[in-house]
PDB file of N, CA, C, O and CB in Angstrom:
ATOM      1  N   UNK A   1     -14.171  -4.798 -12.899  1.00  0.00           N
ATOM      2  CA  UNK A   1     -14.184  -4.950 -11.461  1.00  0.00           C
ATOM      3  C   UNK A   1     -12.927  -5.654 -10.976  1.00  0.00           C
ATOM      4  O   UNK A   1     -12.856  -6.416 -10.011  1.00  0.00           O
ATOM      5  CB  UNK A   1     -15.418  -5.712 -11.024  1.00  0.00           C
ATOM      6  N   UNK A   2     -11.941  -5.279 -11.798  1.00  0.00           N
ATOM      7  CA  UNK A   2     -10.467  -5.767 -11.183  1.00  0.00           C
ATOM      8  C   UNK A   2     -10.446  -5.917  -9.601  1.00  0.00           C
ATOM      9  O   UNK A   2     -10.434  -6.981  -8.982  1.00  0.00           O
ATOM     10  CB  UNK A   2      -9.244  -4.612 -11.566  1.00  0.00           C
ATOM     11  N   UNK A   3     -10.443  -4.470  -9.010  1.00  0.00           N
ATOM     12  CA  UNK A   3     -10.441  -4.783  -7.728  1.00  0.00           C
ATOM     13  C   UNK A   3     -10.942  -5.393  -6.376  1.00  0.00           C
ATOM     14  O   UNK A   3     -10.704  -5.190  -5.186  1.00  0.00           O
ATOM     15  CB  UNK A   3     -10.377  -4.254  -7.638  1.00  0.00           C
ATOM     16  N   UNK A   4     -11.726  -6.213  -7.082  1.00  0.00           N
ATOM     17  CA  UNK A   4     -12.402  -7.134  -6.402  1.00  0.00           C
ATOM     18  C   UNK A   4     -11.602  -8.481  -6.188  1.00  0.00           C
ATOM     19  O   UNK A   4     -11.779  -9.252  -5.245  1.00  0.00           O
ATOM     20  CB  UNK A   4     -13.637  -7.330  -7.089  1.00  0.00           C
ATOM     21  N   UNK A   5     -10.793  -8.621  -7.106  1.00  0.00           N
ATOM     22  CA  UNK A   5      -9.996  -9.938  -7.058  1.00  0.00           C
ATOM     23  C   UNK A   5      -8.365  -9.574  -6.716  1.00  0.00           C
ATOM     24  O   UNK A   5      -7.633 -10.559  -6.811  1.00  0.00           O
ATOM     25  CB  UNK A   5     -10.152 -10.771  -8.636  1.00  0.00           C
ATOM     26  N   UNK A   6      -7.687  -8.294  -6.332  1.00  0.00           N
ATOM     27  CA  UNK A   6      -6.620  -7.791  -6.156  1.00  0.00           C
ATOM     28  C   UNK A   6      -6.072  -8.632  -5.112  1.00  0.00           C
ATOM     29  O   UNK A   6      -4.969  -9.153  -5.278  1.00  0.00           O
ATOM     30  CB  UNK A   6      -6.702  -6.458  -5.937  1.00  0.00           C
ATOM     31  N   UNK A   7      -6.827  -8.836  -3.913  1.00  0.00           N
ATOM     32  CA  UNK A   7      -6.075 -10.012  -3.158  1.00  0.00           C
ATOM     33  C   UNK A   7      -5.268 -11.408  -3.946  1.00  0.00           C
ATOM     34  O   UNK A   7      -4.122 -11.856  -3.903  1.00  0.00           O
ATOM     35  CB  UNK A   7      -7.239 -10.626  -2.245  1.00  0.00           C
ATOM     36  N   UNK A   8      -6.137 -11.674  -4.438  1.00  0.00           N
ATOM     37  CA  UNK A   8      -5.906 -13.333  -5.230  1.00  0.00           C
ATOM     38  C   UNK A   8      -4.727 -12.845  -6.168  1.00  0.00           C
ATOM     39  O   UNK A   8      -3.638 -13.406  -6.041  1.00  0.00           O
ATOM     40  CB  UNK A   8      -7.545 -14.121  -6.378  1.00  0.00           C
ATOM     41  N   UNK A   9      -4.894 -11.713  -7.213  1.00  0.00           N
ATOM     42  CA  UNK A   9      -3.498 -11.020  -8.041  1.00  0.00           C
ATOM     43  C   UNK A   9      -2.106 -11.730  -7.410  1.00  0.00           C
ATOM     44  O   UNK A   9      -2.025 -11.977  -6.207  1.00  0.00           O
ATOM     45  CB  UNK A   9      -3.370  -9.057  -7.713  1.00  0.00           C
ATOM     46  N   UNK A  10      -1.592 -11.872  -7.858  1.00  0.00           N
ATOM     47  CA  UNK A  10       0.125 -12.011  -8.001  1.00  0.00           C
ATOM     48  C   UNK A  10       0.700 -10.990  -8.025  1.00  0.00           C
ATOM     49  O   UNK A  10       0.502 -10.199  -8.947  1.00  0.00           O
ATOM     50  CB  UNK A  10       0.702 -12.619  -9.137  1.00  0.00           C
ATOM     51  N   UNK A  11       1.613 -10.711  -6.971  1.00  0.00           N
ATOM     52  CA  UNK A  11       2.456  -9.798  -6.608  1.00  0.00           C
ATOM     53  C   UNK A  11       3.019  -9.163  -7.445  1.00  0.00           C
ATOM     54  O   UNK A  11       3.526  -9.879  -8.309  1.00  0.00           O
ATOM     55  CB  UNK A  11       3.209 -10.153  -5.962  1.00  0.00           C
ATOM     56  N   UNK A  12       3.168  -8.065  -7.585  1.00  0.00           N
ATOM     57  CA  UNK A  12       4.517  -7.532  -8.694  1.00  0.00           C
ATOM     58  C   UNK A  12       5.722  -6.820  -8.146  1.00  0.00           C
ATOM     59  O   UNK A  12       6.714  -6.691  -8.864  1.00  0.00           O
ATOM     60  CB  UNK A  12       4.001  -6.404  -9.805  1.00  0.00           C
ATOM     61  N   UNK A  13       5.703  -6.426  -7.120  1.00  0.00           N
ATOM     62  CA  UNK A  13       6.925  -6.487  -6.313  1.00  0.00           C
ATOM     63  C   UNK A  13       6.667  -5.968  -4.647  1.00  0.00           C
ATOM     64  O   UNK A  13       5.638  -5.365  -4.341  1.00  0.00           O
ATOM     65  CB  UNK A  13       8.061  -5.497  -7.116  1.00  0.00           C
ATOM     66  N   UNK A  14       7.425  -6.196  -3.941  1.00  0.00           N
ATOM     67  CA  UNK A  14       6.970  -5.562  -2.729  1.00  0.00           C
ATOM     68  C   UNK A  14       7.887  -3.946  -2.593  1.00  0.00           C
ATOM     69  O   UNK A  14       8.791  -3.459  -3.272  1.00  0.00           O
ATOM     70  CB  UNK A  14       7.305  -6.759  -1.347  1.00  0.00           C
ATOM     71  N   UNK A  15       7.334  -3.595  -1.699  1.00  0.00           N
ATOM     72  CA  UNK A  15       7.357  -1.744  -1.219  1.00  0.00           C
ATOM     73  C   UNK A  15       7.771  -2.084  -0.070  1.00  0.00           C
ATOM     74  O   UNK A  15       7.426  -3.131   0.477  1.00  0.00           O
ATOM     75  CB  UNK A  15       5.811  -0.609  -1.116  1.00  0.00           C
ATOM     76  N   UNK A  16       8.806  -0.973   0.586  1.00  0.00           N
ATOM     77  CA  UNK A  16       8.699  -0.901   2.143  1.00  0.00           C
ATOM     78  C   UNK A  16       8.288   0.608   2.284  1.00  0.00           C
ATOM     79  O   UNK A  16       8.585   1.578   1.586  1.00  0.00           O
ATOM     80  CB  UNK A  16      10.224  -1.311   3.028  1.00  0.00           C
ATOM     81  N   UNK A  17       7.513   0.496   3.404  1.00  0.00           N
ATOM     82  CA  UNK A  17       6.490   1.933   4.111  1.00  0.00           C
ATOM     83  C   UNK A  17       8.056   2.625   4.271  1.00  0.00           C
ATOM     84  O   UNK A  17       8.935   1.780   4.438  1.00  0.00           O
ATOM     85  CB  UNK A  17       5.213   1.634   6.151  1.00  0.00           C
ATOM     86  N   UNK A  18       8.476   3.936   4.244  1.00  0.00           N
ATOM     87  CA  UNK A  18       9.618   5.084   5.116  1.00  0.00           C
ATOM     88  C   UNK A  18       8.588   5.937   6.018  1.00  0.00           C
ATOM     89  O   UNK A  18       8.750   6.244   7.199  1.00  0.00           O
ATOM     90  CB  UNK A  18      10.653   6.397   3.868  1.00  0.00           C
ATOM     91  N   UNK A  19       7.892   6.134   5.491  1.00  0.00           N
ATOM     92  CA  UNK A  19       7.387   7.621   7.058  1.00  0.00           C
ATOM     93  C   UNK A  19       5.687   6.792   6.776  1.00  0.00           C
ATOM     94  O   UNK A  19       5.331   5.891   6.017  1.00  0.00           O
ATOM     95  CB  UNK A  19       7.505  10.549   6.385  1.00  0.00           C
ATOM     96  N   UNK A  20       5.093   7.477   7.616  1.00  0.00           N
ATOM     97  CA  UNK A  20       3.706   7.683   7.998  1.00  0.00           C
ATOM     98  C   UNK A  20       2.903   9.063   8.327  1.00  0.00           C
ATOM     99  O   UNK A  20       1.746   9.411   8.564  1.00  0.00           O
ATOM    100  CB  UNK A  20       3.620   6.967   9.055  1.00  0.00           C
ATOM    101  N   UNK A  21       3.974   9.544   8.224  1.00  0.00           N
ATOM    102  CA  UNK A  21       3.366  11.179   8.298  1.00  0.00           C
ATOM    103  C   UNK A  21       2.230  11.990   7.040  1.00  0.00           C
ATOM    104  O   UNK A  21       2.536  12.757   6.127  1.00  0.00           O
ATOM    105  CB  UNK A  21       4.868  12.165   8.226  1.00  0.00           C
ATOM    106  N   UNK A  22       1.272  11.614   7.326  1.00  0.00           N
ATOM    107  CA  UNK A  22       0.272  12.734   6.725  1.00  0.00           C
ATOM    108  C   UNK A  22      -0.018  13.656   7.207  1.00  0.00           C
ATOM    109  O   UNK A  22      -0.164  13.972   8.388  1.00  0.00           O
ATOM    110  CB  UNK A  22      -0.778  12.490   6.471  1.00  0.00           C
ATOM    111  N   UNK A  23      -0.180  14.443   5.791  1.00  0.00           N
ATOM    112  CA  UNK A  23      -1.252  15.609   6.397  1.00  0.00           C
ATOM    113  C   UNK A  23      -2.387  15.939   6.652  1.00  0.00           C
ATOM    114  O   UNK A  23      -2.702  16.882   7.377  1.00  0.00           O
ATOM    115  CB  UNK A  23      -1.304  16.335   6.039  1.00  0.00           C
ATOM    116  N   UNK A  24      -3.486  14.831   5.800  1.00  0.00           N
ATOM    117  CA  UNK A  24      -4.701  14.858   5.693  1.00  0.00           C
ATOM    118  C   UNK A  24      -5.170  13.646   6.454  1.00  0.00           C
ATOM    119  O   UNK A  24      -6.079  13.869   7.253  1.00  0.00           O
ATOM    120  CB  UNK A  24      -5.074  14.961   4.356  1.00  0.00           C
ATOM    121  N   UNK A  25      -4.653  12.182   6.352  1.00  0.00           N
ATOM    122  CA  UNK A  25      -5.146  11.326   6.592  1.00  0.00           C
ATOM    123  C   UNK A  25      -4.303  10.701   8.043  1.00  0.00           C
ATOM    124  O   UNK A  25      -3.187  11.081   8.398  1.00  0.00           O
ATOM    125  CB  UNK A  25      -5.247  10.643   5.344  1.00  0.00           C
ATOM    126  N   UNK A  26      -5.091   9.731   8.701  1.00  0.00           N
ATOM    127  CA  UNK A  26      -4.631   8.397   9.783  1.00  0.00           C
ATOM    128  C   UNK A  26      -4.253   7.196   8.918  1.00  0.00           C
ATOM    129  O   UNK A  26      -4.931   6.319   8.381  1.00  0.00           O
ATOM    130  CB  UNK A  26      -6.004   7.818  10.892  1.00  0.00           C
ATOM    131  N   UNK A  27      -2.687   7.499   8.973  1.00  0.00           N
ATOM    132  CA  UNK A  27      -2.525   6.077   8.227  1.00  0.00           C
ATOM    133  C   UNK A  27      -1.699   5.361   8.901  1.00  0.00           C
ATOM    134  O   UNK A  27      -1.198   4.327   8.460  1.00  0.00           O
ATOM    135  CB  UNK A  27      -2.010   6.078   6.822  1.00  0.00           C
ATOM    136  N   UNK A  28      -1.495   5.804   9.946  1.00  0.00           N
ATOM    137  CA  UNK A  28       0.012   5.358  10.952  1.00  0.00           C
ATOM    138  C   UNK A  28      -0.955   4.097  11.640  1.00  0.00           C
ATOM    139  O   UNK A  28      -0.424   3.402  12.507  1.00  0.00           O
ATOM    140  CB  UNK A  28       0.829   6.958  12.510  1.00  0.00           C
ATOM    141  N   UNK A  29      -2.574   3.779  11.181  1.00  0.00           N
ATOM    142  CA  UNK A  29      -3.204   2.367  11.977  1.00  0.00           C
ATOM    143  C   UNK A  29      -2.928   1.280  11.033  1.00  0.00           C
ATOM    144  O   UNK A  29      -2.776   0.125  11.431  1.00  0.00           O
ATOM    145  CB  UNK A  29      -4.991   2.372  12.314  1.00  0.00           C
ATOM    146  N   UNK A  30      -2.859   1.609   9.793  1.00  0.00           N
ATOM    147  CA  UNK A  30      -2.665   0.358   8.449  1.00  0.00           C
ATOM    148  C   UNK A  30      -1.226   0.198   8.155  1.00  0.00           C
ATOM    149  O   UNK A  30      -1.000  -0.936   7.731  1.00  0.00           O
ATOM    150  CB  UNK A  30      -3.422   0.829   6.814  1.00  0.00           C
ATOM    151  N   UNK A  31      -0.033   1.045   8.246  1.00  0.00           N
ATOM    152  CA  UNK A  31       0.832   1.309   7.621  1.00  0.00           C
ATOM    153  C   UNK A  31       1.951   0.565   8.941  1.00  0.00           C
ATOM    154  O   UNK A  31       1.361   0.554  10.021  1.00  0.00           O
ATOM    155  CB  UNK A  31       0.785   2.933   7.100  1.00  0.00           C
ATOM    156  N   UNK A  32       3.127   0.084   9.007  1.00  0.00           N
ATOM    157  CA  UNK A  32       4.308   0.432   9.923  1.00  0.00           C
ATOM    158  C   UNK A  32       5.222   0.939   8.945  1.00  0.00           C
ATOM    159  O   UNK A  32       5.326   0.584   7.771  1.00  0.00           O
ATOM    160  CB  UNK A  32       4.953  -0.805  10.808  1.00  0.00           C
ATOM    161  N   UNK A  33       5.972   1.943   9.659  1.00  0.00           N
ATOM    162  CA  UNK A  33       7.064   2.293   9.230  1.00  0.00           C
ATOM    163  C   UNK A  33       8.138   1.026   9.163  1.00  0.00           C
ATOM    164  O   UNK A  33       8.164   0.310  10.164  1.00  0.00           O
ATOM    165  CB  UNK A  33       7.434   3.403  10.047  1.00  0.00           C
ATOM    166  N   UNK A  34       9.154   0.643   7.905  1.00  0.00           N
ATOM    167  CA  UNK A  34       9.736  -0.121   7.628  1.00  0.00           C
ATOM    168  C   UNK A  34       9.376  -1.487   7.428  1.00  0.00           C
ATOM    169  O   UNK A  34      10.346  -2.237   7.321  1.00  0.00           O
ATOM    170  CB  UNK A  34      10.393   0.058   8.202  1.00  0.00           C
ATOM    171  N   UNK A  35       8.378  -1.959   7.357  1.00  0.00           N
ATOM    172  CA  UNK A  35       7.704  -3.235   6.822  1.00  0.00           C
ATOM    173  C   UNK A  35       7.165  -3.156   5.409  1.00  0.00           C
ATOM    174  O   UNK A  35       6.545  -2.198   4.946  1.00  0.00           O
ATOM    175  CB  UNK A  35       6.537  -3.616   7.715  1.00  0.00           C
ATOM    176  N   UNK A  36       7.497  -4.357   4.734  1.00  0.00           N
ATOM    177  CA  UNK A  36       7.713  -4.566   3.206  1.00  0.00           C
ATOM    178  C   UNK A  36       5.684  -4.885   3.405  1.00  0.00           C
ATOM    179  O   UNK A  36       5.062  -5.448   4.307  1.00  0.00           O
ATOM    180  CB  UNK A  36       9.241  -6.293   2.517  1.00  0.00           C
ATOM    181  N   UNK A  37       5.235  -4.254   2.181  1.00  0.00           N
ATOM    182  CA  UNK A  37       4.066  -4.372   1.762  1.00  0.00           C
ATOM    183  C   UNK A  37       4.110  -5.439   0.274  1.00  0.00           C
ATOM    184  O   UNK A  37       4.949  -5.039  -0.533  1.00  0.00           O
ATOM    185  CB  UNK A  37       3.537  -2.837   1.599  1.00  0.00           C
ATOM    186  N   UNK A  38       3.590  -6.292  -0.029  1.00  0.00           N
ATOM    187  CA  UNK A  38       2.797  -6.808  -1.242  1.00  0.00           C
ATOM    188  C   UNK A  38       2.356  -5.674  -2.075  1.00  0.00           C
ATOM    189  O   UNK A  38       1.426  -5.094  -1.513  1.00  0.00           O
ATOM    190  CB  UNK A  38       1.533  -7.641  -0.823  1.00  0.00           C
ATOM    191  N   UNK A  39       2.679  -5.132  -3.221  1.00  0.00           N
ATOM    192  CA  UNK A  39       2.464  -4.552  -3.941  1.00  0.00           C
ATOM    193  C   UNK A  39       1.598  -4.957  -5.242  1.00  0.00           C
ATOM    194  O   UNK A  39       2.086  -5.311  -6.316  1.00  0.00           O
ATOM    195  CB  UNK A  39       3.419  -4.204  -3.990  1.00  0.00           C
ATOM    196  N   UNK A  40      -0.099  -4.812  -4.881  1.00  0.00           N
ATOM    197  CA  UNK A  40      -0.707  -5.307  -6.149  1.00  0.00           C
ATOM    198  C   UNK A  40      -1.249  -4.678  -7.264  1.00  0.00           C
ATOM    199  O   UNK A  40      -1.918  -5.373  -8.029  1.00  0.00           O
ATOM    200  CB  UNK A  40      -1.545  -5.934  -5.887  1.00  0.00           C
ATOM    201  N   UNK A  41      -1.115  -3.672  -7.469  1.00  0.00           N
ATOM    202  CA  UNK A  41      -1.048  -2.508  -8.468  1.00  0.00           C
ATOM    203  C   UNK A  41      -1.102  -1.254  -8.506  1.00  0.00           C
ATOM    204  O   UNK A  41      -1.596  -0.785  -7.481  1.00  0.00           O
ATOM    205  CB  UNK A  41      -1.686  -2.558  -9.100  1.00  0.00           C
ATOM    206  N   UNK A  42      -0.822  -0.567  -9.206  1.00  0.00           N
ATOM    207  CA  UNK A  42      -0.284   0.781  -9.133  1.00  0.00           C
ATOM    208  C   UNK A  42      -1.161   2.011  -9.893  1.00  0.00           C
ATOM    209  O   UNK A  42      -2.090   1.560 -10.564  1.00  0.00           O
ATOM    210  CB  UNK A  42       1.145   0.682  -9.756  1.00  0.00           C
ATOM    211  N   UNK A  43      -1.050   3.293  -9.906  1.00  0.00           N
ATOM    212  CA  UNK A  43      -1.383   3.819 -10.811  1.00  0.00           C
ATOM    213  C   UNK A  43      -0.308   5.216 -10.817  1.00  0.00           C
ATOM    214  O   UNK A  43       0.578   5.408  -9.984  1.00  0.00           O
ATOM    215  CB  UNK A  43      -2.888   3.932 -10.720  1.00  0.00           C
ATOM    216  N   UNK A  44      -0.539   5.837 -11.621  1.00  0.00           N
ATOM    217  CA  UNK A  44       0.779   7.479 -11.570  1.00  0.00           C
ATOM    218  C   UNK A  44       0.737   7.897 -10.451  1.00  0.00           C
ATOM    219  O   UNK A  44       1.707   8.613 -10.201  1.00  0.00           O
ATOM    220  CB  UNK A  44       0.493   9.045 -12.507  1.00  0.00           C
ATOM    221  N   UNK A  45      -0.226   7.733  -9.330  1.00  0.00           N
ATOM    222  CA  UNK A  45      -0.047   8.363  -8.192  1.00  0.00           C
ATOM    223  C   UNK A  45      -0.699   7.448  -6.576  1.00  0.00           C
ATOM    224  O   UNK A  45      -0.725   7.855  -5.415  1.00  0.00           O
ATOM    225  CB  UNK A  45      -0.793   9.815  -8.564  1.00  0.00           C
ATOM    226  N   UNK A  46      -0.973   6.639  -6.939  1.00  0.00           N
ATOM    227  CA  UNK A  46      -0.929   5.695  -6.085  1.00  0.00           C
ATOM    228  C   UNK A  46      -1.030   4.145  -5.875  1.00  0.00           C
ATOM    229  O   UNK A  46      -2.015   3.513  -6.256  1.00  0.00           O
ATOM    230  CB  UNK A  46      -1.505   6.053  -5.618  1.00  0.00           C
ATOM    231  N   UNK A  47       0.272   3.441  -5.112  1.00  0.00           N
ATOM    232  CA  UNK A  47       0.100   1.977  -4.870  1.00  0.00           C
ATOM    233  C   UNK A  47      -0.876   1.422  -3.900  1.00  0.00           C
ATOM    234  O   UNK A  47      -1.209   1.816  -2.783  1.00  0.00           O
ATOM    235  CB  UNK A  47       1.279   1.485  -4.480  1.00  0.00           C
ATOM    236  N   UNK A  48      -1.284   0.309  -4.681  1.00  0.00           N
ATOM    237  CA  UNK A  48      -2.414  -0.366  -3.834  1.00  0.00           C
ATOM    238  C   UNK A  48      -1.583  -1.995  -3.454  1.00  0.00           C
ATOM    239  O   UNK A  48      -1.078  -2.845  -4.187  1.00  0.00           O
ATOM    240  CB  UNK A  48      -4.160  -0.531  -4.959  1.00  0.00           C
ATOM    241  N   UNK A  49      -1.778  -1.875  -1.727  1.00  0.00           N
ATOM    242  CA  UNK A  49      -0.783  -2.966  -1.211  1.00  0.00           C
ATOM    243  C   UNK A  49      -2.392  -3.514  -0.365  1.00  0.00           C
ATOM    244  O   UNK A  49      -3.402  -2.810  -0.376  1.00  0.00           O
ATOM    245  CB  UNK A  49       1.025  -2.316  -0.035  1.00  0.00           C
ATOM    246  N   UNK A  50      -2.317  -4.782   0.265  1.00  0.00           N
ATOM    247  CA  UNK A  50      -2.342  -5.031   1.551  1.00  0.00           C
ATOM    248  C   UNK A  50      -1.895  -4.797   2.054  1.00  0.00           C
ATOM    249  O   UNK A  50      -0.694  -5.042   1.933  1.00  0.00           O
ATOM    250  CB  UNK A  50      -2.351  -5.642   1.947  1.00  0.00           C
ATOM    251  N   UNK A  51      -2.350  -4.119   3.089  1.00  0.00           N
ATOM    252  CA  UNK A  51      -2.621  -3.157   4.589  1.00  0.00           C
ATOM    253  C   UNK A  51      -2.142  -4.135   5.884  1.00  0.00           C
ATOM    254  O   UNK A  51      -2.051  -5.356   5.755  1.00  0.00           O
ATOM    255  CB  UNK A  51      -4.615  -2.705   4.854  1.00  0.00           C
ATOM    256  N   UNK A  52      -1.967  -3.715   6.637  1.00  0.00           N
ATOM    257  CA  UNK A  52      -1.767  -4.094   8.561  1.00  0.00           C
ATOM    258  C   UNK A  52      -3.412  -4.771   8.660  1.00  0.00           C
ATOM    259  O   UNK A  52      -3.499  -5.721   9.439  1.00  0.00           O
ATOM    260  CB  UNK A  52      -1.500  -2.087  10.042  1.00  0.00           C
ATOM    261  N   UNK A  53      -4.761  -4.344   7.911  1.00  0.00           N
ATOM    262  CA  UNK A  53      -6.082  -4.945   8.191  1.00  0.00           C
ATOM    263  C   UNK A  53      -6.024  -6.238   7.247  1.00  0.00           C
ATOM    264  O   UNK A  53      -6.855  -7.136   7.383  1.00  0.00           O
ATOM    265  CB  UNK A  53      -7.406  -3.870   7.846  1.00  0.00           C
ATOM    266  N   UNK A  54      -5.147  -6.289   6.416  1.00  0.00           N
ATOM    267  CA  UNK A  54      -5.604  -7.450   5.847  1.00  0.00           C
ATOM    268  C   UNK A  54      -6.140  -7.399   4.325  1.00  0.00           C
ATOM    269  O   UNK A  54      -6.197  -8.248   3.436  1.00  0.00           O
ATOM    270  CB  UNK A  54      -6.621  -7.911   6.724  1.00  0.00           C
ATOM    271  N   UNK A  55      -6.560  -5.858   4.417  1.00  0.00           N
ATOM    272  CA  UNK A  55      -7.477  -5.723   3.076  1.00  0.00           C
ATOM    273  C   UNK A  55      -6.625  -4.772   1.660  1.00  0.00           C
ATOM    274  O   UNK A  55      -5.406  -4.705   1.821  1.00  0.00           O
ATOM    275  CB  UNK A  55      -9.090  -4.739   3.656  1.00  0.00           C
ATOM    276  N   UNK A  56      -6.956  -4.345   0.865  1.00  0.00           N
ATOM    277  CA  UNK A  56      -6.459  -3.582  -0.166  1.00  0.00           C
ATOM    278  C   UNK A  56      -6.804  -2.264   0.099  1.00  0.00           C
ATOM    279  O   UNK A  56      -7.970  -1.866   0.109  1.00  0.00           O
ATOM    280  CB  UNK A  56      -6.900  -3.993  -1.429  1.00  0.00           C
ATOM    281  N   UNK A  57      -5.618  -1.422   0.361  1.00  0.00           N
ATOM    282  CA  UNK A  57      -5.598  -0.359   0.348  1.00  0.00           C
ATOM    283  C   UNK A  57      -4.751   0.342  -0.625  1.00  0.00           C
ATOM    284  O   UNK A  57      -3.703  -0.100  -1.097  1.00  0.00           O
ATOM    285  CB  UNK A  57      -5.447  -0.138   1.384  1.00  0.00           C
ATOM    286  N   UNK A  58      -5.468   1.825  -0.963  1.00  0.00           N
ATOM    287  CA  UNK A  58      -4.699   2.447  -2.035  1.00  0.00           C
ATOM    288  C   UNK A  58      -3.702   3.751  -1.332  1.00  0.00           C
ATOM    289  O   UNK A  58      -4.359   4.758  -1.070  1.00  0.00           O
ATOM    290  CB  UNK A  58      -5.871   3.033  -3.247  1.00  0.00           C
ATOM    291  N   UNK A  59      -2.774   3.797  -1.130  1.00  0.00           N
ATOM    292  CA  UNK A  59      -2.057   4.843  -0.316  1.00  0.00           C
ATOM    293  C   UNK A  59      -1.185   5.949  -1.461  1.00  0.00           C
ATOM    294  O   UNK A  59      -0.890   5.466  -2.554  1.00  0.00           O
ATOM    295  CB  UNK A  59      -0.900   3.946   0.835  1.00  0.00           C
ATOM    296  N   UNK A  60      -0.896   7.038  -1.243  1.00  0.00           N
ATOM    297  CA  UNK A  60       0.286   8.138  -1.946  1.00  0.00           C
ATOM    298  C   UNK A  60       1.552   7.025  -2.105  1.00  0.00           C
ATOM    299  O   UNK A  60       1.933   6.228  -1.247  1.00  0.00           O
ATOM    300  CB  UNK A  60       0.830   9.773  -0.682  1.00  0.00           C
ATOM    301  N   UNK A  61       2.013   7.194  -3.286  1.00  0.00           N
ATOM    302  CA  UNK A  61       3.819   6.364  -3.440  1.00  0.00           C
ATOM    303  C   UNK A  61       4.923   7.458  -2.543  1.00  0.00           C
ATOM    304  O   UNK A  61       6.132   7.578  -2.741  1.00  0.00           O
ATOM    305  CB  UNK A  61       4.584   6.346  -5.698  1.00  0.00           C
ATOM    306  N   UNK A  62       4.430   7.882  -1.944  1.00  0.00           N
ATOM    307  CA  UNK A  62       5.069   8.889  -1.104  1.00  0.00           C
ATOM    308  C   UNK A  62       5.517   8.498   0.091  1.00  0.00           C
ATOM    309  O   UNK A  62       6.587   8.924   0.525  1.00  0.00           O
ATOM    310  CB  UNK A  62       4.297   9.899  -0.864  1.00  0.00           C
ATOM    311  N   UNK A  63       4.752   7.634   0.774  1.00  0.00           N
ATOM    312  CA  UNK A  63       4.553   6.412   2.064  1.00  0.00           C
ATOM    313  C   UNK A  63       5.379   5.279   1.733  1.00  0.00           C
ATOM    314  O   UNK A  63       5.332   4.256   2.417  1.00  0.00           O
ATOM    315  CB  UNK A  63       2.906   5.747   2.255  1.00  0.00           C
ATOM    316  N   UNK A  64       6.393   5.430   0.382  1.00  0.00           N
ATOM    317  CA  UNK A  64       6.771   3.869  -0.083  1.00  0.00           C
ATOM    318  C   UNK A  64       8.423   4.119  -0.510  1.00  0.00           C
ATOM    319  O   UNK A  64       9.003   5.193  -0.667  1.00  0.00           O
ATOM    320  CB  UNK A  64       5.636   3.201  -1.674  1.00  0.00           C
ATOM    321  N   UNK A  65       8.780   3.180  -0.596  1.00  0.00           N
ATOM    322  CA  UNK A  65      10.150   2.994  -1.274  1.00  0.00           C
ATOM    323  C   UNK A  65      10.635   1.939  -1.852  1.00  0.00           C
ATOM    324  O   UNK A  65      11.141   0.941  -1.339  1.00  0.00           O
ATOM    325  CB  UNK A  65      11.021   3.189  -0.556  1.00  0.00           C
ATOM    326  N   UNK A  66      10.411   2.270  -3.233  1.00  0.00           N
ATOM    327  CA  UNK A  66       9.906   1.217  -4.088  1.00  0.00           C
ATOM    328  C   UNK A  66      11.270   0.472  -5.433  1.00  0.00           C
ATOM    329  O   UNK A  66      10.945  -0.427  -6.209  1.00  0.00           O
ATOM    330  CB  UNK A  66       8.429   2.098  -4.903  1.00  0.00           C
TER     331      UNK A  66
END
């Protein structure tokens, strides 16, 4: 249950958002374009940062520039 404690985690580097453009999802409410995210872990296809809400979100590394 790692992700239960991902807030408290130690950073491993920060991300800045480049676009917000999806195709499927609303992410342009959690995300700004050009603001550095907390980066608290990763997987082959998606980083999980704190969000604009405060909470852990898992987004595409596609949204990032890392």
């Amino acid at each position: 249950m790692i992700h239960q404690t991902w807030t408290e985690a130690p950073t491993i580097r920060t991300i800045k958002c480049v676009h917000t453009d999806a195709a499927k999802f609303v992410v342009d409410h959690v995300l700004t374009v050009g603001k550095e995210y907390e980066l608290k872990n990763e997987t082959d296809e998606f980083y999980f940062i704190i969000d604009n809400s405060g909470k852990i979100g898992g987004f595409y590394k596609t949204y990032f520039q890392g």
